[in-house]
C-alpha positions in Angstrom: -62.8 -30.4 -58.1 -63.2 -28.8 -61.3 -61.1 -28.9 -64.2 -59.1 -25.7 -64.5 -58.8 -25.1 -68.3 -61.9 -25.6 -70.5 -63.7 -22.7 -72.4 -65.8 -21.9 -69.8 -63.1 -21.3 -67.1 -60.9 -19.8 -69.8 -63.7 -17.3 -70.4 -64.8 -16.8 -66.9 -60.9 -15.2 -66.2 -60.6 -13.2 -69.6 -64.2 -11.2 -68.2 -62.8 -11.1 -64.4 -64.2 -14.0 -63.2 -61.6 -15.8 -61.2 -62.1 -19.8 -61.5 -60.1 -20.4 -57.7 -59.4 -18.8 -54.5 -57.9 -19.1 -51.4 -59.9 -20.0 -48.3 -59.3 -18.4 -45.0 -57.8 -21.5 -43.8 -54.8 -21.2 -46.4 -56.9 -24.1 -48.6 -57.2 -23.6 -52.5 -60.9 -23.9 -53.7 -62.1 -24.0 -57.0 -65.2 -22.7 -58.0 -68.1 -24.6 -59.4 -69.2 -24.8 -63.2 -72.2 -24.0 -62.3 -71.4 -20.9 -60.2 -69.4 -19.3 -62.8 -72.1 -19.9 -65.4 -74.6 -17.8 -63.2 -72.2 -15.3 -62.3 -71.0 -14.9 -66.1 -75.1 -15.0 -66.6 -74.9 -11.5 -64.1 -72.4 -10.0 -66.2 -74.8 -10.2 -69.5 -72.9 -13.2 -70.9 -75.3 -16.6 -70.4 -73.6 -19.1 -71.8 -75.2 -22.6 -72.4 -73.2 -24.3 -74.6 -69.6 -23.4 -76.5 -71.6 -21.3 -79.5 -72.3 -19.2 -77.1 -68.9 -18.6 -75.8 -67.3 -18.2 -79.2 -70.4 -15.5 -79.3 -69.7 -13.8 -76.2 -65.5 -13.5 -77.6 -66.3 -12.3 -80.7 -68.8 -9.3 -79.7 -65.7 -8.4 -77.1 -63.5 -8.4 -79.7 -65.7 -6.1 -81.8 -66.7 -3.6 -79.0 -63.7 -1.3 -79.2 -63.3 -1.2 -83.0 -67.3 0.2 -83.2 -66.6 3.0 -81.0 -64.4 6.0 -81.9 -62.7 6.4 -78.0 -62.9 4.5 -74.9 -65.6 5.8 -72.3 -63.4 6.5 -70.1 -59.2 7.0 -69.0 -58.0 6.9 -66.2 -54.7 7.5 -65.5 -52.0 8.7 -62.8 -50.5 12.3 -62.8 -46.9 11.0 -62.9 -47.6 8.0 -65.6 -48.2 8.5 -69.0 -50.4 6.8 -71.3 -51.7 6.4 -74.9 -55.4 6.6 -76.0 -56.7 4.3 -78.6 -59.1 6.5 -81.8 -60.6 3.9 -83.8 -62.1 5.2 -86.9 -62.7 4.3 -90.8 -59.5 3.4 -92.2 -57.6 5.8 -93.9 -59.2 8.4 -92.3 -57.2 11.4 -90.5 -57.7 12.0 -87.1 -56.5 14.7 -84.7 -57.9 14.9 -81.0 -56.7 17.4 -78.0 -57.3 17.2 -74.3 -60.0 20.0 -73.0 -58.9 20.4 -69.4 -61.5 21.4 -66.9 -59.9 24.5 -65.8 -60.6 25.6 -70.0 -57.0 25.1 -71.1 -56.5 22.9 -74.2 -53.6 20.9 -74.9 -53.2 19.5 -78.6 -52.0 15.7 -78.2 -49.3 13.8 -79.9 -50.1 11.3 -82.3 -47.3 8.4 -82.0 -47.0 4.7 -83.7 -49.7 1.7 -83.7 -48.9 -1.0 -85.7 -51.8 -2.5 -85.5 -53.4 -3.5 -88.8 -56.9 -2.6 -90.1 -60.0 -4.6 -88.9 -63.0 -6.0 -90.6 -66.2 -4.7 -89.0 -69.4 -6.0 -90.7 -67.6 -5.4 -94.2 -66.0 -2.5 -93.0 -62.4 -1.6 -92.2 -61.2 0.3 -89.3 -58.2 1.5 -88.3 -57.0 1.9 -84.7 -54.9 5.5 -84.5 -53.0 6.0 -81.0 -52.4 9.6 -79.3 -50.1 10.3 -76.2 -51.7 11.4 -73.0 -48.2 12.8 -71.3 -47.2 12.8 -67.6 -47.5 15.7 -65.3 -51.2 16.8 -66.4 -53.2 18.4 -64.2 -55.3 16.5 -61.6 -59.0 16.8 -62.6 -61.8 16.1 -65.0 -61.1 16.8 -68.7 -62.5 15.8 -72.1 -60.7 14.1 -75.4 -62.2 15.7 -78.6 -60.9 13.4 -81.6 -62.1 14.9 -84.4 -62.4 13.6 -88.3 -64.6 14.8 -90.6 -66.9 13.3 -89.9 -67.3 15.7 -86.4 -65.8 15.4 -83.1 -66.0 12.5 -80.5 -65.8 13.4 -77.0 -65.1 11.0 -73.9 -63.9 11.6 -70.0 -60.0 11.5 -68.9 -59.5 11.4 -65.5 -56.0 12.3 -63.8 -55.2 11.2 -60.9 -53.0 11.9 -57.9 -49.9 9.5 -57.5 -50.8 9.4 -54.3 -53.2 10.6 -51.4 -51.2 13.5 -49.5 -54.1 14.5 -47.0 -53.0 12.7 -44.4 -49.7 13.5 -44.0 -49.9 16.6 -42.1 -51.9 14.3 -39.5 -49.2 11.8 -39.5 -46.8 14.7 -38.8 -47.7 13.5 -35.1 -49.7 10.6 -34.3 -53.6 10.5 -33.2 -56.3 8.9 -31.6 -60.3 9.1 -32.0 -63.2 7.9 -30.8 -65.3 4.9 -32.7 -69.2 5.2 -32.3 -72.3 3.1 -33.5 -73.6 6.5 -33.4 -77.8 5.9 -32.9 -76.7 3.7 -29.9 -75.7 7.5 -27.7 -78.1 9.4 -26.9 -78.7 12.4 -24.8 -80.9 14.2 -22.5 -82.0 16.3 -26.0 -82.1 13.1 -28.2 -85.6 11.3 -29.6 -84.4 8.4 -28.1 -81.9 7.6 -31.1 -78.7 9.2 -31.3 -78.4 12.0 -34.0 -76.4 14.9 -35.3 -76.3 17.3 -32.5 -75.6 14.3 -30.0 -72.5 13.5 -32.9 -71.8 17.5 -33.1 -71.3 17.6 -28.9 -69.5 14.1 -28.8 -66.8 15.2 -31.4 -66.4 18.3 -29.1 -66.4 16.6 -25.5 -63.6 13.9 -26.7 -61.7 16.9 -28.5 -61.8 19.1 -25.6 -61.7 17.0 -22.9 -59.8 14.3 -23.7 -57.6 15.2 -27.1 -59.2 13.1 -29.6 -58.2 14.1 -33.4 -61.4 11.9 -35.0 -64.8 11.0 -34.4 -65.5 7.5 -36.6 -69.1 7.1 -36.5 -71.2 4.2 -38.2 -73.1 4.8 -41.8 -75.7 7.4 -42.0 -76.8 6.1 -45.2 -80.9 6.8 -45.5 -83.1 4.1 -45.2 -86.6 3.2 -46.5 -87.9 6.5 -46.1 -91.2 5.4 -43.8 -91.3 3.1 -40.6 -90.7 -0.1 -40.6 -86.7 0.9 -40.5 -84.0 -1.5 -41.3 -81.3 -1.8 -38.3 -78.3 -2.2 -40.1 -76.5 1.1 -41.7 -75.4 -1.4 -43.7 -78.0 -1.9 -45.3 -78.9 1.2 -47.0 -81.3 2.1 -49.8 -78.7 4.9 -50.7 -75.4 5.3 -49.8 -75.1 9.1 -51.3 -77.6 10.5 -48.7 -78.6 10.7 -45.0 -81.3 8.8 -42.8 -83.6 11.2 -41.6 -83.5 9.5 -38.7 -80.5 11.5 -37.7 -81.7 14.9 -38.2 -81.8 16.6 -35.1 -85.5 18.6 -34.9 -84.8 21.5 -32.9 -81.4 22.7 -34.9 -83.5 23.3 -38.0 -83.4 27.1 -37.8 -87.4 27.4 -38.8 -87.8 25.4 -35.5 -87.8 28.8 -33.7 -90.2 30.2 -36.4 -93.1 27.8 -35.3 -96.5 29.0 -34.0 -97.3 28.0 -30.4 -99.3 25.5 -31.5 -97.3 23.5 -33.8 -93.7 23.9 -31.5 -96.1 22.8 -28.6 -97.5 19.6 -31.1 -93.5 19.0 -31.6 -92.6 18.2 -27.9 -95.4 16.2 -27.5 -94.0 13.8 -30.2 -90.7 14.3 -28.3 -92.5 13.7 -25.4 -93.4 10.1 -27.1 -90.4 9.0 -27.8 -87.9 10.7 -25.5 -88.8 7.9 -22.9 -86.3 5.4 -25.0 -83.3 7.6 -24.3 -83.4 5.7 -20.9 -83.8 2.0 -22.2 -81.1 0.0 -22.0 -82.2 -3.4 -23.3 -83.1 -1.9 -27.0 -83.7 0.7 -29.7 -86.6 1.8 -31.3 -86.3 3.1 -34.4 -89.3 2.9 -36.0 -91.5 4.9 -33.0 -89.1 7.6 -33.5 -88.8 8.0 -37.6 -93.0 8.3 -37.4 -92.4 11.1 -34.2 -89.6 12.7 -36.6 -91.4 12.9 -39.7 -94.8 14.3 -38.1 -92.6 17.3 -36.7 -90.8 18.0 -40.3 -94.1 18.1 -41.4 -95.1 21.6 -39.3 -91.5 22.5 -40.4 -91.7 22.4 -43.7 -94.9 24.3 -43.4 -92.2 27.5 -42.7 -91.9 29.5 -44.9 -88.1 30.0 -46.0 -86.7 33.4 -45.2 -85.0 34.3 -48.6 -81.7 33.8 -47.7 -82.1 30.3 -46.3 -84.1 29.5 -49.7 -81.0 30.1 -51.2 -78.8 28.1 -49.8 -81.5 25.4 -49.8 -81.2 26.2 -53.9 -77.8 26.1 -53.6 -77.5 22.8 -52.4 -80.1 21.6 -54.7 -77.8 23.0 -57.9 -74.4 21.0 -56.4 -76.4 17.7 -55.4 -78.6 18.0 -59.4 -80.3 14.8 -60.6 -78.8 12.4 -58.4 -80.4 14.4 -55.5 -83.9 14.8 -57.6 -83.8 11.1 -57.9 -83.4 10.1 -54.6 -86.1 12.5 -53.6 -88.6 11.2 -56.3 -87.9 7.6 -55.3 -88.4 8.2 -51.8 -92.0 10.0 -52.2 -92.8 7.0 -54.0 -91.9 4.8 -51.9 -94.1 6.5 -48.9 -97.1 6.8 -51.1 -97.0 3.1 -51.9 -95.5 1.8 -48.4 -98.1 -0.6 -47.1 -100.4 -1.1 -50.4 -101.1 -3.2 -53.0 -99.2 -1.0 -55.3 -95.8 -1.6 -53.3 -94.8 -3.8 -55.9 -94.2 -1.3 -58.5 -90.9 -0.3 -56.8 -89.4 -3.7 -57.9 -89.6 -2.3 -61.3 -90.4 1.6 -61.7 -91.0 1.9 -65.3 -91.1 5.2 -67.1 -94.9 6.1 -67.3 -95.0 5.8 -63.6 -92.2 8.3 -63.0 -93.2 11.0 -65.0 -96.4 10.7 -63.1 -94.5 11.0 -60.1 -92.5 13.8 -61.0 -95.7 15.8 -61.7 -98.4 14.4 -58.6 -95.9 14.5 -56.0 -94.0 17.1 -56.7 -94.4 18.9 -53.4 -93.7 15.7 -51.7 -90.4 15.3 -53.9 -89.7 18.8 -52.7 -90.0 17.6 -49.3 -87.5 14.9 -49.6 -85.0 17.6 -51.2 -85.5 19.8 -48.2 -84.8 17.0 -45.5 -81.4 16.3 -47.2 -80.3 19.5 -47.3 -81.3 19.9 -43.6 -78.9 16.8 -43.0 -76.5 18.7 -44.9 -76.0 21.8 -42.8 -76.4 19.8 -39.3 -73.0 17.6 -40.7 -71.4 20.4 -41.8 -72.1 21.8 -38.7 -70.7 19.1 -36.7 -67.7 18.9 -38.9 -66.8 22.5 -38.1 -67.6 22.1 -34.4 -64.9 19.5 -34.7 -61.9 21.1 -35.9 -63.0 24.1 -34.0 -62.8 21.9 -30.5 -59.6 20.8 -31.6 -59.9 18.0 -34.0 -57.2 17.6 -36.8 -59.5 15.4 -38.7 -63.2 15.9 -37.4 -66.0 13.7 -38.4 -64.7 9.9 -40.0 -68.0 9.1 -42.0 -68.5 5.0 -43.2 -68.9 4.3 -46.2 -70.7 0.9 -47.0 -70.4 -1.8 -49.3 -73.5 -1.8 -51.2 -77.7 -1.1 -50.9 -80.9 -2.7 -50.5 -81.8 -4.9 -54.0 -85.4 -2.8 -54.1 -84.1 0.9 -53.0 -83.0 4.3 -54.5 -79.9 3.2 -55.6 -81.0 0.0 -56.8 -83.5 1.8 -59.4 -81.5 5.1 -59.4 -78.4 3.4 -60.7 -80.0 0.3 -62.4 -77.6 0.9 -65.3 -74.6 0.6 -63.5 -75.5 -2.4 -60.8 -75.4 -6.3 -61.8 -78.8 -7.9 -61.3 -78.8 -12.0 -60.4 -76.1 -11.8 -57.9 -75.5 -10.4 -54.4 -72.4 -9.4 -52.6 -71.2 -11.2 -50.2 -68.1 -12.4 -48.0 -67.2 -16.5 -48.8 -66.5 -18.8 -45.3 -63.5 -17.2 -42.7 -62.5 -18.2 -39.0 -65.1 -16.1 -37.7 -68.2 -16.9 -40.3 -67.4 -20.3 -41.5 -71.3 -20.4 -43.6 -70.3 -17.4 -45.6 -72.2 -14.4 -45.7 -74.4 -12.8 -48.3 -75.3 -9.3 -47.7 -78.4 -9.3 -50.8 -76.9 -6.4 -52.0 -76.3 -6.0 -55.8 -72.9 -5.2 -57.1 -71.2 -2.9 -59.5 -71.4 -3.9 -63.0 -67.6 -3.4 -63.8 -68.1 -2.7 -67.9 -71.3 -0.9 -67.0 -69.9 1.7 -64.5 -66.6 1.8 -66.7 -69.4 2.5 -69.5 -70.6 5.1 -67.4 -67.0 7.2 -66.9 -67.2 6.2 -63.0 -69.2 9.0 -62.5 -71.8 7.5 -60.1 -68.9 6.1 -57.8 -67.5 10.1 -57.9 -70.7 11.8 -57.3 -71.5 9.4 -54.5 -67.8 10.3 -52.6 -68.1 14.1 -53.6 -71.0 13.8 -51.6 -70.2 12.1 -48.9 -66.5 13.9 -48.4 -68.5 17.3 -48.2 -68.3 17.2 -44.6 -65.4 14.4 -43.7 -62.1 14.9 -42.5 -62.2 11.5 -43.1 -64.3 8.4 -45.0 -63.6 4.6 -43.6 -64.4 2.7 -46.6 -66.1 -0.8 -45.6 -64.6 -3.5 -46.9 -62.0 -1.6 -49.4 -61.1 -4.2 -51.2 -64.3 -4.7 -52.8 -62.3 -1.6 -55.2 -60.4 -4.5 -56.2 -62.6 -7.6 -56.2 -66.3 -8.6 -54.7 -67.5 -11.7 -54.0 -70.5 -12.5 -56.0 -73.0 -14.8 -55.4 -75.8 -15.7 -57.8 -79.6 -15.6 -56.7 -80.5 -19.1 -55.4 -77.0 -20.1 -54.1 -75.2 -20.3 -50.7 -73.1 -17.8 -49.5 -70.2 -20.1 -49.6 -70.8 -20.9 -53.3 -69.4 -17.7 -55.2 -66.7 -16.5 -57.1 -64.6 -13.0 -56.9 -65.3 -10.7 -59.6 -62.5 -8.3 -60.6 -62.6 -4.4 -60.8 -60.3 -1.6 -62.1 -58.7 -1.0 -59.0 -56.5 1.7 -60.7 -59.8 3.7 -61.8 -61.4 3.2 -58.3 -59.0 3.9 -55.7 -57.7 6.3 -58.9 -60.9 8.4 -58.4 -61.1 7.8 -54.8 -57.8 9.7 -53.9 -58.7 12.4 -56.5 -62.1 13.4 -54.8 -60.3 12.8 -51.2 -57.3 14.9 -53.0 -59.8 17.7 -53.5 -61.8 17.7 -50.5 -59.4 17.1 -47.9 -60.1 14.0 -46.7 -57.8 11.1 -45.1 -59.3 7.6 -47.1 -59.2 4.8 -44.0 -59.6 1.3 -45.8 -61.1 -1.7 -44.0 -58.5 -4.6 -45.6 -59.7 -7.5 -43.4 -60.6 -10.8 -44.8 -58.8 -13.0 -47.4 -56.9 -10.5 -50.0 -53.8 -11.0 -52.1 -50.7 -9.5 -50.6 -50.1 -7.1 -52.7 -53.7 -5.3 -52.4 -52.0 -3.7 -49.0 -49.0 -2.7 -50.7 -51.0 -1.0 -53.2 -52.6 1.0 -51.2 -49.9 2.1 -49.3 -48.7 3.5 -52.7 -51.5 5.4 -53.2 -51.8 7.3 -50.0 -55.1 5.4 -48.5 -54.9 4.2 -44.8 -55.4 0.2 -43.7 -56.9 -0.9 -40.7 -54.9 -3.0 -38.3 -57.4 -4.7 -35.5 -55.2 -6.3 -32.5 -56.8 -9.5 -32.2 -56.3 -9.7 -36.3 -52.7 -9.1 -36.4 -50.4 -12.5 -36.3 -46.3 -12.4 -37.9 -46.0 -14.9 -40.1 -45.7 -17.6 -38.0 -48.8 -17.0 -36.8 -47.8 -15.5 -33.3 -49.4 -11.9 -32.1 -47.9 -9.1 -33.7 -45.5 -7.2 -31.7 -45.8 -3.6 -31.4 -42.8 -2.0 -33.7 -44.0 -4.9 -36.3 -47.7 -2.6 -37.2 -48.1 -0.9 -40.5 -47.6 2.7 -40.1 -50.5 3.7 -43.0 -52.8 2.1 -40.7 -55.8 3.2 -38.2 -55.1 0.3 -35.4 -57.8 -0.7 -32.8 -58.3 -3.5 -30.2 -62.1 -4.2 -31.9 -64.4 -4.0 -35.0 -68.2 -3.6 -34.5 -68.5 -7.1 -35.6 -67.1 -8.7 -32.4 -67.8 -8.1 -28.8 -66.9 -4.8 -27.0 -63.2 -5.8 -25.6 -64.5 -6.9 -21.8 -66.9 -9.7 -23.9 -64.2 -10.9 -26.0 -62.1 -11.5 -23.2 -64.6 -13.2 -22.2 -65.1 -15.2 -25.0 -68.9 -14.0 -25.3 -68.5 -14.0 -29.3 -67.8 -17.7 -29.2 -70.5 -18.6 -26.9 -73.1 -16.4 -28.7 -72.0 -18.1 -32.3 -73.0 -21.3 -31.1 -75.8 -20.6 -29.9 -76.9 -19.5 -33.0 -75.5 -22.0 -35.2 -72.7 -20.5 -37.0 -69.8 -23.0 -35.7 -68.6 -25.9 -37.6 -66.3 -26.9 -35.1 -67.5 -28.7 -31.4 -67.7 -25.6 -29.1 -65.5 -27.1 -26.7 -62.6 -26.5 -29.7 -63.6 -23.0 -30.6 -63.5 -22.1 -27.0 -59.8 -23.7 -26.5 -58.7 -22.1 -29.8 -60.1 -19.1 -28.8 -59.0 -18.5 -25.4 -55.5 -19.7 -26.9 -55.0 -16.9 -29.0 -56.2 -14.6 -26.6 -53.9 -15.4 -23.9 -51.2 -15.2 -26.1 -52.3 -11.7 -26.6 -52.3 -10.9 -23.0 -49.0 -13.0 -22.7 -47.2 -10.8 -25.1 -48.6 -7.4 -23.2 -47.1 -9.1 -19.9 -43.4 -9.6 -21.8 -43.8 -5.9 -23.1 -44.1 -4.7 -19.6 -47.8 -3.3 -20.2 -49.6 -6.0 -18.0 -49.3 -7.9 -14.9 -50.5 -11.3 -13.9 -54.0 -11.2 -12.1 -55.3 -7.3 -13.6 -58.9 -6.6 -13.4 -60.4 -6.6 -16.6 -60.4 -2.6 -16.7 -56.6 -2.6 -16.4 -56.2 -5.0 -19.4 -57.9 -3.4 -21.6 -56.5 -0.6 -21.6 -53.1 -2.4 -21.5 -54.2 -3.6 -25.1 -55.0 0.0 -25.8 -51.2 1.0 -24.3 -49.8 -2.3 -27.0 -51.4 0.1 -30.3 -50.3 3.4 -28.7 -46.5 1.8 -29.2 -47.1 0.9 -32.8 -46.1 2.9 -35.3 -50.0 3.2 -36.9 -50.7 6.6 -37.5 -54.3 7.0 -36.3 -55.2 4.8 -33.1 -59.3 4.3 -32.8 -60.6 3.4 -28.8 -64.1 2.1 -28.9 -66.9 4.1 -27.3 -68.0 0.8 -26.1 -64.5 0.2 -24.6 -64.6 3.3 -22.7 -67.8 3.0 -20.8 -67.3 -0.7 -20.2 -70.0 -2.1 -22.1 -69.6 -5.8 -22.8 -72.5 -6.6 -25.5 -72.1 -7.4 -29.1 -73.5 -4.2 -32.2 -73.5 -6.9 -34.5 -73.0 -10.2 -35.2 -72.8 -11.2 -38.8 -74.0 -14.2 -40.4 -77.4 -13.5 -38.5 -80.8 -11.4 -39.2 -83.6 -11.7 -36.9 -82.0 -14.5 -34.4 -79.8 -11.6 -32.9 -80.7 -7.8 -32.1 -78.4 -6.7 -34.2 -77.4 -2.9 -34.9 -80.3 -2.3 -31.7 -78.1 -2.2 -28.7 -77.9 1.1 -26.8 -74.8 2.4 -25.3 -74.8 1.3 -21.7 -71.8 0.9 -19.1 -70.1 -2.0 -17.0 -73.3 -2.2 -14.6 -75.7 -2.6 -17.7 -76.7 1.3 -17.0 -77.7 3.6 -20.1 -75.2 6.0 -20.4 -75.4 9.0 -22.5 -73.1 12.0 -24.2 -73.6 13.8 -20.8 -72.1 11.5 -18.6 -69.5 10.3 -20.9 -68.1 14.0 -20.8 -67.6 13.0 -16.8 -67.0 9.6 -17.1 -64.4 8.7 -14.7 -63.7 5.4 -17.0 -63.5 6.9 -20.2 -61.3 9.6 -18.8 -58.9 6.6 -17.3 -58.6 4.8 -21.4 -58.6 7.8 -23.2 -55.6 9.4 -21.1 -53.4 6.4 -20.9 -53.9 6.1 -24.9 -52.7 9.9 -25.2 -50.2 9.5 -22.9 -48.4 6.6 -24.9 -49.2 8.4 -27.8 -47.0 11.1 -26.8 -43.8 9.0 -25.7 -43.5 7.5 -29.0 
């Protein structure tokens, strides 16, 4: 084990680089010279020998005194703080606070002690002004100003805390949780899209009482077949996979000549065929079919009113919108050439050539998204208008593709020689690495945190809610440097205050409850913290154990918490029982224990489970397996949590795995269609009449209501 003081390590914690951690298994690990040398490397500080790292100190120590103000404060509405001016010393300062509704407040210089320092030959002095408590949430500017001329830089003001969702938790709810191209319908192109999402959100509403729809990522893909499976796995996580887009709701649709709406259901005719598959998904079949019909779409001509809500939408989304477009109608003109290569490094020249020779294709690009746009706000308000306190939960996912739109689009602010990853736990004892690269910390401090706002602002347009993946990645990520294994990382820390900060202000604004997915190895606290500031956990039944390790009993749940029985990373709850998960993880290679002992552990903990369902009265000895689960649905809708998600999957009966992680191409993953007990395909039609659904969904309203 390494050595935990040296220079090295000592430097690796001063830049956020944490030299241990705890293992799943409650095991202190320390990580590896080597590893903290590459991941110091991805930070922009290589260090090969101790010159280096009194280098790397020194320029840190200099950084603040060069500039006038930080990039960037961040603070909370009901704290205080004080803002560092550095200028020439002796030199009089003054600075103000520009709020963003055009107020102006003049600030309060108070005492710094600190004494002059030498820059380069040149003293400066650090002067320190008051930003005061009870400022307005928002967006406003700090103007210091010498006479030299003014210095401007961002203050943010934040909410103490989230308030959103306490008019839900007023009375507790329930929702429906969706892999959302896996249901399809009779007027689907064989992958499930926004309309089928629109009518889903309005069956459970109306039919059954739902209050949320939780679907999985639409983030957009590579903009051209072949199509990545995961939604994971985006090459943007600001905009939406034209996949989804559902042809015959774009109002030109009715404006198309005989011959081209007859040429569009013949490539529905091509594709439509999948909607009754039940052993897979074919995406890529479908995104050709789907981009051949916007093609005679886009060839409408715009009444003048739609082309000005098309500019309208163009004005709110700006650059980050043009960008996206650009990259994408590169990306299709070189898809499948010799020139493929130049998205691995898209260099100036070539852009401006872009902008200019594909403009019209750019323009396409720009009209697709804002399609996506109104067919989500649409859903959203067919949501609430069936009932819905909340509406449409969007996902938000950990990171992008390394060669994508957000990989080029926000170079400056992404870490390049490391990936993102998870290090070993119970249920993926390699590790993972998801290849995707991470915020730079400095770099997207450096930036004011304005790509992390844009993205949210965009994707809480239409939520009622936004399930961020993996939410503690707002506090630390684990990294892991090109060319090592996923279990050979180390956590890199973030400004947790200016993330989740920034995250309740744009949820604040928009109206949105923040959900949290806070599984895996975290410090305590991290849960505390975000009960502070308003954003909900996630509680997942077979996850939850007291502290001496027995299941959690159903007064003991957090009540900040969206509770469910499963994740779409195990089994649907009739293959867990079942212990399909274990089975399918060994044949696959991921177990480092003899299968015989994974099974026993496993079916250990689950009968425990069941065991304490049969002392709370929910579950007798020798139920059928449709009767326990939704006894474990009945356990959750006795906990305090305030939202309660049921499974899609768990409704109809389905039994096979979405995903399982730790794999690519050795499982289907992501490419399972929604199908019932019997292995039957089973679509938003029959789930409206689904005798099943209607049994779980009832019995978890109905012990909703007796809390």
């Amino acid at each position: 084990m390494a050595s935990d003081s040296s220079p090295l390590r000592d430097l690796a914690r001063d830049l956020g680089v944490s030299t241990d951690y705890w293992g799943w298994d409650g095991t202190r690990r320390a990580v590896a010279d080597g590893t903290l040398r590459a991941v110091l490397a991805a930070l922009g500080a290589e260090v090969t020998s101790e010159t280096d790292i009194a280098r790397i100190r020194d320029e840190h120590e200099r950084v603040p005194w060069r500039r006038t103000l930080p990039p960037v404060t961040v603070l909370r509405e009901d704290l205080g703080t004080t803002v560092p001016v550095h200028v020439d010393h002796g030199t009089t300062v003054t600075a103000r606070l520009l709020l963003e509704d055009g107020g102006r407040r003049d600030l309060e210089q108070v005492e710094d002690f600190t004494p002059p320092y030498d820059l380069d030959g040149q003293l400066r002095g650090r002067a320190r002004f008051r930003l005061p408590a009870g400022l307005p949430l928002g967006w406003h500017r700090l103007v210091a100003a010498t006479s030299a001329g003014p210095t401007e830089a961002d203050v943010v003001v934040t909410p103490a805390r989230l308030t959103v969702q306490d008019a839900v938790a007023a009375r507790p709810g329930f929702g429906v949780q969706a892999q959302l191209y896996s249901v399809r319908s009779r007027r689907s192109w064989g992958i499930g899209d926004l309309g089928d999402m629109r009518d889903l959100a309005a069956i459970s509403a109306t039919r059954h009482g739902a209050d949320f729809l939780l679907v999985n990522p639409l983030h957009a893909s590579y903009p051209t077949p072949p199509v990545e499976p995961s939604p994971y796995l985006p090459v943007t996580r600001r905009f939406t996979s034209v996949l989804y887009l559902r042809i015959e709701d774009v109002p030109e649709y009715r404006d198309l000549s005989d011959v081209a709406r007859q040429k569009v259901q013949r490539l529905r005719g091509g594709v439509e065929g999948w909607n009754a598959r039940a052993d897979h998904l074919e995406r890529d079949e479908v995104l050709a079919a789907k981009l051949e019909a916007l093609e005679e779409l886009f060839a409408v001509p715009l009444s003048a009113g739609r082309h000005a809500l098309l500019d309208a939408y163009h004005r709110r989304e700006g650059r980050g919108l043009e960008d996206f477009a650009l990259w994408s109608a590169i990306a299709e003109q070189v898809h499948g050439t010799a020139d493929e290569a130049v998205l691995e490094d898209l260099g100036d020249a070539a852009v401006q050539r872009a902008r200019v020779d594909l403009a019209e294709r750019i323009e396409f690009h720009v009209w697709t998204q804002w399609l996506l746009d109104e067919q989500m706000g649409a859903a959203q308000v067919a949501a609430r208008e069936a009932g819905m306190r909340v509406g449409i939960m969007h996902d938000l996912a950990v990171g992008v593709e390394q060669i994508g739109a957000d990989s080029w689009r926000l170079r400056h602010v992404l870490a390049r020689g490391a990936g993102v990853g998870a290090p070993a736990d119970q249920y993926n004892q390699q590790g993972q690495n998801w290849h995707q690269p991470p915020w730079h910390p400095e770099q997207l401090r450096e930036a004011s945190y304005r790509p992390w706002r844009d993205m949210l602002r965009t994707l809480m347009r239409h939520a009622g809610a936004l399930r961020i993946d993996h939410v503690l990645g707002l506090f630390r990520l684990w990294w892991i440097p090109e060319g090592h294994e996923a279990s050979d990382g180390a956590y890199v820390s973030y400004d947790h205050e200016a993330m989740i900060g920034i995250l309740a202000l744009e949820a604040q604004r928009s109206g949105t409850v923040v959900v949290g997915e806070d599984l895996g190895t975290f410090e305590p606290w991290v849960r505390d913290y975000l009960v502070d500031r308003g954003i909900l956990g996630t509680s997942i039944l077979w996850f939850e154990h007291d502290d001496e390790g027995r299941p959690l009993r159903a007064e003991d749940y957090r009540a900040l918490c969206m509770a469910s029985v499963n994740t779409h990373d195990l089994p649907p709850t009739a293959g867990y029982l079942a212990g399909d998960h274990v089975a399918l993880r060994h044949e696959l290679g991921l177990l480092e224990r003899p299968l015989e002992q994974e099974q026993a552990a496993d079916a250990a903990g689950r009968e425990q489970v069941l065991d304490l369902l049969r002392e709370e009265g929910l579950l007798e000895s020798g139920a059928d397996l449709e009767t326990t689960v939704i006894a474990l649905h009945r356990h959750l809708a006795c906990t305090p949590s305030m939202l309660l998600g049921v499974s899609l999957v768990d409704c109809v009966g389905e039994r096979r795995i979405q995903n399982q992680p730790g794999t690519d191409e050795e499982y289907p993953n992501w490419r399972i269609p929604l199908a019932d007990a019997d292995g039957q395909v089973i679509g938003v039609d029959e789930i409206a009449e689904d005798p099943r659904t209607a049994r779980l969904l009832a019995a978890v309203r109905e012990g909703l209501s007796v809390r």
